[in-house]
C-alpha positions as CSV (number, residue, x, y, z in Angstrom):
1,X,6.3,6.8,-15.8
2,X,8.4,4.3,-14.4
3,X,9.3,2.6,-17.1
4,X,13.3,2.4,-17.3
5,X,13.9,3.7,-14.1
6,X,14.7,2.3,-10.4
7,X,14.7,3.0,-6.9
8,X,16.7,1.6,-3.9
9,X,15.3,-0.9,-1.1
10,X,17.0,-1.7,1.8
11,X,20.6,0.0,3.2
12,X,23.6,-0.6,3.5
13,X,24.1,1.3,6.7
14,X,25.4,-0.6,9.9
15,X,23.2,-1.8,13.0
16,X,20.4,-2.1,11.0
17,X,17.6,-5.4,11.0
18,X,19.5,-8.0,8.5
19,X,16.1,-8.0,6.7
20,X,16.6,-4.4,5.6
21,X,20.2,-5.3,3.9
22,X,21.8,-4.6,1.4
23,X,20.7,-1.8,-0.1
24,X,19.1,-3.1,-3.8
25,X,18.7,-1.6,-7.4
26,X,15.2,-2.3,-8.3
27,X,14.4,-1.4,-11.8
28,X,11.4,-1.0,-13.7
29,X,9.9,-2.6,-17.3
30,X,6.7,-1.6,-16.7
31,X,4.4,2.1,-16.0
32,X,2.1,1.3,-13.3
33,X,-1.2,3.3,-11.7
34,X,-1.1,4.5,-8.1
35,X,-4.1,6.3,-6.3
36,X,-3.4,9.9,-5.3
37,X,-3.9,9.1,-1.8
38,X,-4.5,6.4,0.8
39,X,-7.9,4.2,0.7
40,X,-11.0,6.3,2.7
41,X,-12.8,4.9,4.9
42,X,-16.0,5.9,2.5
43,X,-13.9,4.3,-0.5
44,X,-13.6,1.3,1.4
45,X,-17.0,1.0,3.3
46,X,-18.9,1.5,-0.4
47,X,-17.1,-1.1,-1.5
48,X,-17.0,-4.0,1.9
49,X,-20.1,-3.8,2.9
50,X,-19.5,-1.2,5.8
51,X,-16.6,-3.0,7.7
52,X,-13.9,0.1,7.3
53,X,-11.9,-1.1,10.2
54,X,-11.8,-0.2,13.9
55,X,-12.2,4.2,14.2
56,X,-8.7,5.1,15.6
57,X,-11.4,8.1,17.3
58,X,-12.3,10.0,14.4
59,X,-15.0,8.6,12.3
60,X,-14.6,10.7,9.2
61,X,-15.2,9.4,5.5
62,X,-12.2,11.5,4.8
63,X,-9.6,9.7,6.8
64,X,-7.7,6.6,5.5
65,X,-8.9,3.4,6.5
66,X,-7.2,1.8,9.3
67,X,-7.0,-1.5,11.0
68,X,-7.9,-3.6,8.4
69,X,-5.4,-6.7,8.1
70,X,-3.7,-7.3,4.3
71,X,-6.6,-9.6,3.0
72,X,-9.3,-6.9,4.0
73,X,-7.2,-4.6,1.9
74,X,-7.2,-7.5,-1.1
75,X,-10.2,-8.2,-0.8
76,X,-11.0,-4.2,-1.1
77,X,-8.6,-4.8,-4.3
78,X,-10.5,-7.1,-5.5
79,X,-14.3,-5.3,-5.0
80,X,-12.9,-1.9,-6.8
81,X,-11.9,-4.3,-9.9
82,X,-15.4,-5.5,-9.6
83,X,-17.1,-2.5,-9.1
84,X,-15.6,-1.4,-12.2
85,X,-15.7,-4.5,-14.4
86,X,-11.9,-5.6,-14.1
87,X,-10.8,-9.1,-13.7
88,X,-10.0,-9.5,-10.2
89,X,-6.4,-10.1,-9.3
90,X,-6.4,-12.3,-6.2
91,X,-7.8,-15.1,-5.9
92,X,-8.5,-17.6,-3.0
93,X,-10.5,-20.7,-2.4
94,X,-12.3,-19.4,0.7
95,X,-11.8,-17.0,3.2
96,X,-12.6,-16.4,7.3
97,X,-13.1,-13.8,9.1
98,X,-12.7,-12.4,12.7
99,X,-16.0,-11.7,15.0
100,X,-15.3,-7.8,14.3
101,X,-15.7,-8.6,10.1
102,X,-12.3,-8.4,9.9
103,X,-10.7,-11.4,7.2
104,X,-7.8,-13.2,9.1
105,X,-6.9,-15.6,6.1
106,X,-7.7,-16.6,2.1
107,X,-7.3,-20.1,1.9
108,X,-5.2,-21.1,-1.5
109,X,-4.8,-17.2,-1.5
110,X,-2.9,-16.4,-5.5
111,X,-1.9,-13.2,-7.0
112,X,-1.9,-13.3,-10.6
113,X,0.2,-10.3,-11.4
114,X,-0.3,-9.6,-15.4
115,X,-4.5,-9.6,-14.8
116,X,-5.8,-6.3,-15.5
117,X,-7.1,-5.0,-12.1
118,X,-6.4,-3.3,-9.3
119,X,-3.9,-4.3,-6.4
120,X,-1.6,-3.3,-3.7
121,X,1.6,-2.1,-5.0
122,X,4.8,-3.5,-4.4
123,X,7.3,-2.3,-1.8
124,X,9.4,-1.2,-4.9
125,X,6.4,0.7,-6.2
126,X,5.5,2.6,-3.1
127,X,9.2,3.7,-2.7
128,X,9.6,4.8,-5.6
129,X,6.2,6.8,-5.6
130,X,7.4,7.9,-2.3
131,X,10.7,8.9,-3.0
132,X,9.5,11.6,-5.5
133,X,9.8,15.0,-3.3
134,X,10.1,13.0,-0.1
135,X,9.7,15.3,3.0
136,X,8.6,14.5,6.2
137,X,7.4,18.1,7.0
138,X,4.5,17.5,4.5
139,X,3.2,14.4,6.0
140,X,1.2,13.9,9.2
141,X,3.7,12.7,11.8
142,X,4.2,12.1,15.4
143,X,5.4,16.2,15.6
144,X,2.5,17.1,14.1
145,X,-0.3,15.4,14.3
146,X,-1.5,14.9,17.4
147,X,-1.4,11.8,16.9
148,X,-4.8,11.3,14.8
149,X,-5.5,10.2,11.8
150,X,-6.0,13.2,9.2
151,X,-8.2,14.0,6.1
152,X,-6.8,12.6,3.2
153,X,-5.2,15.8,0.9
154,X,-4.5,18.3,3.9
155,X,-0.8,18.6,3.0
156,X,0.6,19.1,-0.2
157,X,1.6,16.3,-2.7
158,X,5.0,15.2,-3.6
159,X,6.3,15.2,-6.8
160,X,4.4,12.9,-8.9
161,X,0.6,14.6,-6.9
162,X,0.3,11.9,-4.7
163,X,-0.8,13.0,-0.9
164,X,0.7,11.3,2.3
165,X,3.6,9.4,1.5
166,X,5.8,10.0,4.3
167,X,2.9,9.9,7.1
168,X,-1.0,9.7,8.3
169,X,-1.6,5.9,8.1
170,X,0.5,2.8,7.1
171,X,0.0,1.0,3.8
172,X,-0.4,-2.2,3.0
173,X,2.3,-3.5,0.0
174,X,1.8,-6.4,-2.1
175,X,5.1,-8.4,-1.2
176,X,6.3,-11.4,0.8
177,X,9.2,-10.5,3.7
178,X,12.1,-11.7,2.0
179,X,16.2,-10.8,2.0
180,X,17.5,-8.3,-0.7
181,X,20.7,-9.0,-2.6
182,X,23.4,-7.2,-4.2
183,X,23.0,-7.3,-7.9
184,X,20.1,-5.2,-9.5
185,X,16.8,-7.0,-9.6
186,X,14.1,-5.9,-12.7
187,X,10.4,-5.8,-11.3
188,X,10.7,-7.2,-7.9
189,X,7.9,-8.4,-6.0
190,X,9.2,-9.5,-3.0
């Protein structure tokens, strides 16, 4: 349901990190899919061959995965579209991989963004999923946490039923870094 709307990147507020200005328009063309919560570490270890990352302490199959570096979490990408007969939508000539499991680079690493599968969303995406009922009360935080890692779907959903958006663990997005500009931009990727 994105689909002729926008969100806003960046700001135009002083003091700020010259990679977070200005603020930007970014509209959509397109609907797009995104999972009702962050990756679990059962999702991901049935899928990559029981890496899940480093436990942060808690062990659960519940929790979101965490430390696993941007090409564990394509490569994840690129498993679920396998696992459920999708075209893959990265593609690399070889990979390597740390002594932990852990995949520190995809040589001639490509996204092919108009294959049917499934990948990261873009920063664009995520805000504006995010941006829907955004409240930091409903999100695992510094105040409330404890700081652990929660169970996926212990708080309520924001408005479009999509759990821990503004907390619990950080998410991986599909784009390069790169500076915003002025003018409205239609499907940017970063």
């Amino acid at each position: 349901n994105a689909k002729g709307k926008s969100t806003y990147l960046g700001t135009d507020e002083k003091g700020v990190r010259k990679s977070e200005t200005p603020k930007m328009e970014v509209k959509f063309t397109y609907d797009f899919y995104i999972a009702e919560h962050e990756v679990t570490r059962g999702e991901y270890n049935a899928l990559r061959e029981k890496f899940g990352g480093e436990c942060d302490g808690k062990c659960s199959d519940s929790i979101p995965v965490t430390n696993v570096t941007f090409f564990d979490a394509v490569l994840y990408a690129n498993a679920k579209s396998k696992a459920e007969n999708l075209d893959t939508v990265y593609t690399y000539k070889s990979a390597s991989f740390s002594e932990s499991g852990s995949c520190n680079e995809l040589v001639g690493f490509a996204f092919h963004e108009n294959v049917n599968g499934y990948r990261l969303p873009t920063e664009a995406e995520w805000v504006y999923v995010a941006s829907q009922g955004w409240n930091p009360e409903y999100g695992w935080n510094s105040e409330n946490s404890g700081h652990e890692i929660h169970d996926v779907m212990k708080l309520p959903a924001n408005g479009f039923g999509v759990y821990d958006m503004a907390g619990n663990a950080v998410e991986w997005v599909n784009d390069w870094l790169t500076y915003f500009r002025t003018e409205p931009l239609t499907n940017f990727v970063g």
